[in-house]
N, C-alpha and C positions, 0 to 999 in steps of 0.2 A: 613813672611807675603806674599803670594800669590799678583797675579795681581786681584784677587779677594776676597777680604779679606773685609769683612765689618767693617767699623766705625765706631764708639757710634753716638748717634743720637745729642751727645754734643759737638762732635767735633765741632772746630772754623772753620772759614772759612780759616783762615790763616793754621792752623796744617792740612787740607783735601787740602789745594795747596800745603803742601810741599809734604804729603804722594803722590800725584798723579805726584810731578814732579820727586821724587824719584823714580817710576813704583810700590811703595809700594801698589798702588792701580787705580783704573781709573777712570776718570771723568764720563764714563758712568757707571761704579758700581756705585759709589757715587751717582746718579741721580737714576739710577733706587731703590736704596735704599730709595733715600728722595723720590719717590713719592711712593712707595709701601707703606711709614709709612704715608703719606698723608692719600692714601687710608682706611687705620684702622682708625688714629687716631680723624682726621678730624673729623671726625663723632662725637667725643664729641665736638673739641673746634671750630670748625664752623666758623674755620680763612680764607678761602678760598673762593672766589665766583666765583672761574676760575682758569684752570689749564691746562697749555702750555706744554702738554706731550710730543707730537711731534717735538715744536721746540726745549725742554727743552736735549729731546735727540741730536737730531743733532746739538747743541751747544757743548752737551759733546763731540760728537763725531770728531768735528772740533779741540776742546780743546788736545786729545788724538792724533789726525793727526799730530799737529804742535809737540806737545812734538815727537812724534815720527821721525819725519826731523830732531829733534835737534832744534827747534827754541824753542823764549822764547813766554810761552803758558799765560803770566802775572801775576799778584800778588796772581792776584784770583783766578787762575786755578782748574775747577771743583767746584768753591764752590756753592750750589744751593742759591740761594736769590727769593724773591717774594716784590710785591711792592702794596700798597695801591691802590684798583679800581680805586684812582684819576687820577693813570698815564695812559696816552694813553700804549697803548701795542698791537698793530699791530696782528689785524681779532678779540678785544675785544672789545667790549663797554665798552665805561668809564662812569661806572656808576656813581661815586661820592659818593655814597651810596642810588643813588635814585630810588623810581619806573620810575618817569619822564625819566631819561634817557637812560631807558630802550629800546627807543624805537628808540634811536640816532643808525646810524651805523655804525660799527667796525670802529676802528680804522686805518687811512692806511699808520699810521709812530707809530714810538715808542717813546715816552720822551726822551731828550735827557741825561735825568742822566739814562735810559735803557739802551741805547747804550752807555753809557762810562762804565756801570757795565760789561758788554758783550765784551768788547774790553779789559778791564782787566781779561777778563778767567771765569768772573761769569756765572754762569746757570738760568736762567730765569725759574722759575718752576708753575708762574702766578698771580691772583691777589687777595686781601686780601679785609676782609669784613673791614667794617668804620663805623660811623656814619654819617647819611645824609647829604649829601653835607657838612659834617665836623664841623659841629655846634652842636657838640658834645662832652661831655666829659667823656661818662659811658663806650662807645664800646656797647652798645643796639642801636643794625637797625629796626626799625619797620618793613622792608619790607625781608630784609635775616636772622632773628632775632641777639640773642646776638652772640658774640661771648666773648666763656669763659675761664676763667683763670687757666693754667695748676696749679696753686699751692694749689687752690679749684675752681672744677668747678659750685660752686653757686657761685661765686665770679666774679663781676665785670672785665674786662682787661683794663678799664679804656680807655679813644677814645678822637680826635678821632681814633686814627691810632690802633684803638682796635684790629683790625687781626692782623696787622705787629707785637702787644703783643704777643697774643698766639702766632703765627707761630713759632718763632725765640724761647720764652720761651718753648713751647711745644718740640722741637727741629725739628722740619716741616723745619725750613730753616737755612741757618746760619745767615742771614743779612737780612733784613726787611727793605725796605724804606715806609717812612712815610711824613707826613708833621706835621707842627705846626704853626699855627695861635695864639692860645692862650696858648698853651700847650700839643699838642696831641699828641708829642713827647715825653712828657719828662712825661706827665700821665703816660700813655702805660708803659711807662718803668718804675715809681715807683710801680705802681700797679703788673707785671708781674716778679720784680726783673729782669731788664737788662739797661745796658750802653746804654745812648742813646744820640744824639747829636744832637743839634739845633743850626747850623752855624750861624753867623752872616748875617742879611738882605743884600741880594745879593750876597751874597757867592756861591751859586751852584744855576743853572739856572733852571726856571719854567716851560722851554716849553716844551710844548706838554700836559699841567699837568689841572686838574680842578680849576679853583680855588673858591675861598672862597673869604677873604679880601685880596685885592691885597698890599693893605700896608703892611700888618704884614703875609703877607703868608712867609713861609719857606721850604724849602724840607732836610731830613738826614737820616742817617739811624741807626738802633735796633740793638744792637747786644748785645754776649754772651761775649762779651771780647775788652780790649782797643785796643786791635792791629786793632782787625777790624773792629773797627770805624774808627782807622786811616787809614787804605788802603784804607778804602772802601772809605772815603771824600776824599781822595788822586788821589784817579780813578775817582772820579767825580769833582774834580776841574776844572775852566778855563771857559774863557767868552763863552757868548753866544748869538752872536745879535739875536737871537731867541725870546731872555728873555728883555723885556727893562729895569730892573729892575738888572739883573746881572752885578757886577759889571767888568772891563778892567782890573783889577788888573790880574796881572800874578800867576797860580796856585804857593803856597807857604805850600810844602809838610813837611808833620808835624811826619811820619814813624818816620824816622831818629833823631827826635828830642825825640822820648817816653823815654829814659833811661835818659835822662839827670838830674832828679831827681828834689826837688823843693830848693835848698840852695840860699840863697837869695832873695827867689820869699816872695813879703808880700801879708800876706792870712791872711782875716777879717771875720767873722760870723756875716748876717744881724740878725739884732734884733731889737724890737720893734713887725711893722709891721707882722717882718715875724717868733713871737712867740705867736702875741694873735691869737686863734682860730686853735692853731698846738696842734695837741694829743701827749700824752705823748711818743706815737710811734715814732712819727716827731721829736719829742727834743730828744728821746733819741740817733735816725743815724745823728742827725747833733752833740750832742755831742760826739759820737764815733768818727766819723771825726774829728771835732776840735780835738780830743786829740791825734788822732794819726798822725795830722800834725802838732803839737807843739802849736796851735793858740789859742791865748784868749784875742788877741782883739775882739770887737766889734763895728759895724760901724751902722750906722740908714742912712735907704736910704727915700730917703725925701718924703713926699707925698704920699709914694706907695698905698696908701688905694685911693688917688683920681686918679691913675696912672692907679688905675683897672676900678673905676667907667667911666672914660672914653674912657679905653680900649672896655668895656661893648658899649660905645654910638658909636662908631665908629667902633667896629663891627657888628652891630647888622643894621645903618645905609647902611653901605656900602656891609653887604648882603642880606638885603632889595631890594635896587639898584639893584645888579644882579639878584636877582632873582622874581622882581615884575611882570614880564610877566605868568612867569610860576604859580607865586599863585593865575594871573587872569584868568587865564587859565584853570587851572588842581589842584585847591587848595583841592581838596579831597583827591588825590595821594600825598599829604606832610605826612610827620609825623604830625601829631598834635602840638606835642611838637615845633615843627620846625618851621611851616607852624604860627604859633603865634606870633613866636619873632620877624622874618620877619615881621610880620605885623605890630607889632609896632613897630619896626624900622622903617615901611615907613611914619607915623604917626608922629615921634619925628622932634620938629621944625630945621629948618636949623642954627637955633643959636647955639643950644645944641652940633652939629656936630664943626662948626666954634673955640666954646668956648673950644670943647674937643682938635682938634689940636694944637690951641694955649699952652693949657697947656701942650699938650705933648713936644714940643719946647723947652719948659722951662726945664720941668722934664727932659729932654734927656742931656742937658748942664748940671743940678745939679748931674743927676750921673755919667754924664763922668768922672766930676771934683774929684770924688770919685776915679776912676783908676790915679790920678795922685799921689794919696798917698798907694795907694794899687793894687795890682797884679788878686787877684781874692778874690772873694766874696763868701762865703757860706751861701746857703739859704736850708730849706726843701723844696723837689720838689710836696708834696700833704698833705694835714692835716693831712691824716689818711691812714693809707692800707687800700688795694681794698674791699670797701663795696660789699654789695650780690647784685643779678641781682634784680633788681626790686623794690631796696631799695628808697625813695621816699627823705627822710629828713638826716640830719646829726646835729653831737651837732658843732656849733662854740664856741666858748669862753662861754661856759653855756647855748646856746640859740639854740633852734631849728632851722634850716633855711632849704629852697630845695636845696637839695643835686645837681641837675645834675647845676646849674651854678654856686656853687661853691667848685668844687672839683678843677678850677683851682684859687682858692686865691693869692697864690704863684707864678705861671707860669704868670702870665696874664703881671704885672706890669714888668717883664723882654723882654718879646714879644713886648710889648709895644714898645720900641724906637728898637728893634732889635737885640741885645746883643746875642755873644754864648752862649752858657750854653753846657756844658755834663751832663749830669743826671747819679749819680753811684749807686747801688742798697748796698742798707745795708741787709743781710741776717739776720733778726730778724726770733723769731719764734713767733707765727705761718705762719707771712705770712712778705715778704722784704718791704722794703719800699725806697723810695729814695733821695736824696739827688742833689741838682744843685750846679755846680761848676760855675758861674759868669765870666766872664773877660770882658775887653774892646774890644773892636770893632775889630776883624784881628786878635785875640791873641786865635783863638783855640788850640793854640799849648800849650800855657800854660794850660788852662785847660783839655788838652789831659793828659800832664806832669802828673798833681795832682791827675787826676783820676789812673794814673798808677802804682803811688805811692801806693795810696790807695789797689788798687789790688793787689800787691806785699805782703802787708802787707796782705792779706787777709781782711779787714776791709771792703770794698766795693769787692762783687762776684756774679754772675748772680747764683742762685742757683738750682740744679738741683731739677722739682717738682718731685714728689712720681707717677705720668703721666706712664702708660706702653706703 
C-alpha cells in the first residue's frame, strides 16, 4: 500500500489511525478522500449543513507533521468526524436546526468535546443537519429539509441527531457526535443501523453546545463500530467547569476494558412496557440478543409508561422556557410542528411540571434498585425500522397514533433519570434496527463489554447500505 492508497469509505476510525500511524496511508489522503465523497454523496443524503475544508485539511496536515517527528499523533489519528449543528465550531453558526439562528454570529470557540476529538488526532470535517432545536425525532428540518437514510433514501434517519445518521451510516465520516434528550442518539442509530452511545447525565461536558432541556440533555457519539465509541468517549472524557452539569469524577477509560467479555455480568430483557406497542421487528433484535447472550430472564421496570408521560411534561416545559422569546418574536420562522408544542408547553400549569419531577425522584430510586440485582438491561431502542419521510401516523399495539412523538416510546423513560445506554444495531432485512443495552449509572463500560460481545458474534453490526 502506498502513502496514498485509498480506504473503503467503512473504514473505522480506529483501522484509518492505525493505517495512518503505520505510513500505510495519510491523514491528509484520508481527508481529502472523506470530503471528495461528501462532495458526491451528500447530495442524496443531505447530512451536512457546513463543511470545514480548510480547517479539516490543516488538522491532517498537523496530524501527518507530528507522526513524522515520531511523536504520538493520538488514538484518532486522521480519523475524519463531523458533529451535530448544535455544537459551536469556530467561524460556524450554531444553528441548532433553526432558521432563527441563522442570524447569530459564528462561532469564536469550539465545544469543548471538539477540541478533545482534535487533541486525540480526529479531523473535524463540519456540521450535520438535525432537527429543530432538537425536538425532534424523524431527522426532517423544515428549513435544510430531510436528511436521508443511506439504507433507503425515502427512509427516515430518525433525529434528532438525523445528520450525525446518515453521515457516519453513509460512510461521510467515521464518528458522528450527537446529542440526546429523549433519544436522538440512540433513534439515529436504530433507524441508520450504527452503535450509538448515550453516557450517563454528566458524563461528558455540554459547553459550548445548544441546548435543548438542560436536565436530560446529553452529548456522544455515532459510530460504525464498538471500538469507537470507546476511543472516541475516552477522548472526550473529564470535567469541565465550563459545564455545571459535568460531573468531577475522574475520566474512567473504558478501551482497555472491551475484551473482557460479559462472564458473570447479570443481564435482564425489559418486558411488559417495553413489548406492548414494539413490531415484530423490535422483538425479534431483542430476541437475537437475548439468545446470544444466554438471557432469559425478565425484569419489569416500573412505571415506565408514566416515566414517559412526564418525560413529555418536562420537556416540552422546559423548552417552552428557553425558547418563549423567540416564538414571541419570530413564531413564523419555527417549524410548525415545533413552534406548537412549545406553545403548549408554556401553557401546561406549573403543577403538572412540580408533580412530573416529583415522580421522576421516585422512578429513579425504583430503577436503580433494579442494578442492584442486575448488571444491564435490555430493551428495544425504536418500535419499528426507520419509516419513509413524511410518514405522518404508526400502528402501536393495534392503534393508530402520530408517529413524530412517539418514535421515542422506548428511549424517553431511560433519558429520563439519565442512565447510559449503547444502542447495537441488529442487521435485519430489509432495513437494521436497534437494540439498548441499560446499565446503572458510571457503568458504560459494562455496556461497552455486551455491545462487543454482540459484535464479535456478528449479532449486532453497522451494515454496509447498497449507497455508492
Amino acid at each position: 500500500m502506498t502513502s496514498e492508497a485509498k480506504l473503503a469509505p467503512w473504514a473505522t476510525a480506529t483501522e484509518i489511525a492505525a493505517a495512518v500511524k503505520a505510513g500505510k496511508t495519510t491523514a491528509v489522503a484520508v481527508t481529502e478522500q472523506a470530503l471528495a465523497r461528501i462532495a458526491t454523496v451528500d447530495k442524496t443524503l443531505n447530512a451536512f449543513t457546513g463543511i470545514t475544508a480548510e480547517r479539516a485539511l490543516a488538522t491532517a496536515r498537523d496530524v501527518d507533521a507530528a507522526l513524522g517527528k515520531g511523536k504520538d499523533a493520538g488514538p484518532l489519528a486522521g480519523a475524519p468526524f463531523a458533529v451535530k449543528n448544535l455544537f459551536d465550531v469556530k467561524g460556524l453558526p450554531t444553528l441548532a436546526g433553526s432558521k432563527i439562528n441563522r442570524d447569530l454570529a459564528a462561532a469564536s470557540n469550539d465545544a469543548t468535546l471538539v477540541t478533545r476529538m482534535e487533541a486525540a488526532g480526529a479531523v473535524l470535517l463540519g456540521a450535520l443537519n438535525m432537527g429543530e432545536y432538537a425536538y425532534d425525532f424523524t431527522g426532517e428540518n423544515a428549513h435544510d429539509g430531510p436528511s436521508r437514510n443511506p439504507h433507503d433514501t425515502t427512509r427516515m434517519t430518525g433525529g434528532s441527531s438525523g445528520g450525525s445518521g446518515a453521515a457516519v451510516a453513509g460512510g461521510l465520516a467515521t464518528i458522528a457526535l450527537g446529542s440526546d434528550t429523549n433519544g436522538s442518539i440512540r433513534v439515529p442509530s436504530s433507524f441508520c443501523g450504527l452503535f450509538g452511545l448515550k453516557p450517563t447525565y454528566g458524563r461528558l461536558s455540554r459547553a459550548r453546545t445548544f441546548p435543548f432541556v438542560s436536565s436530560f440533555d446529553h452529548l456522544g457519539p455515532l459510530a460504525r463500530s464498538v471500538a469507537d465509541l470507546a476511543v472516541s468517549y475516552d477522548a472526550m472524557q473529564g470535567p469541565d467547569a465550563a459545564d455545571p452539569a459535568c460531573t468531577g469524577r475522574a475520566p474512567e477509560p473504558v478501551t482497555a476494558a472491551l475484551e473482557r467479555g460479559i462472564d458473570g455480568l447479570r443481564i435482564a430483557v425489559a418486558g411488559d412496557y417495553f413489548r406492548v406497542g414494539a413490531h415484530a421487528e423490535a422483538i425479534e433484535a431483542v430476541t437475537r440478543v437475548a439468545k446470544a447472550l444466554g438471557v432469559a430472564r425478565e425484569v419489569i421496570i416500573p412505571e415506565a409508561a408514566r416515566a414517559r408521560a412526564a418525560a413529555f411534561i418536562i420537556t416540552t416545559t422546559e423548552g417552552a422556557s428557553l425558547h418563549l422569546d423567540r416564538v414571541r418574536r419570530r413564531a413564523a420562522d419555527f417549524d410548525p410542528e415545533v413552534r406548537d408544542r412549545l406553545i403548549s408547553g408554556a401553557m401546561l400549569p406549573a403543577a403538572f411540571t412540580v408533580k412530573a419531577q416529583k415522580f421522576r425522584r421516585w422512578y429513579r430510586d425504583q430503577v436503580l434498585a433494579l442494578f442492584k440485582d442486575v448488571d444491564a438491561i435490555i430493551a428495544p431502542a425504536t418500535p419499528t425500522p426507520a419509516p419513509r419521510i413524511g410518514q405522518k401516523t404508526l400502528m402501536l399495539d393495534g392503534v393508530e397514533m402520530p408517529l413524530r412523538p412517539n418514535i421515542g416510546i422506548f428511549t424517553q423513560p431511560i433519558s429520563f433519570i439519565g442512565l447510559p445506554v449503547v444502542a447495537v444495531p441488529v442487521p435485519l432485512q430489509p432495513l437494521p434496527i436497534g437494540v439498548q443495552i441499560i446499565t446503572a449509572p458510571w457503568r458504560e463500560d459494562l455496556a461497552l463489554r455486551i455491545a462487543r460481545v454482540l459484535e464479535q458474534q456478528g449479532v449486532a453490526a453497522a451494515p454496509r447500505p447498497a449507497l455508492n
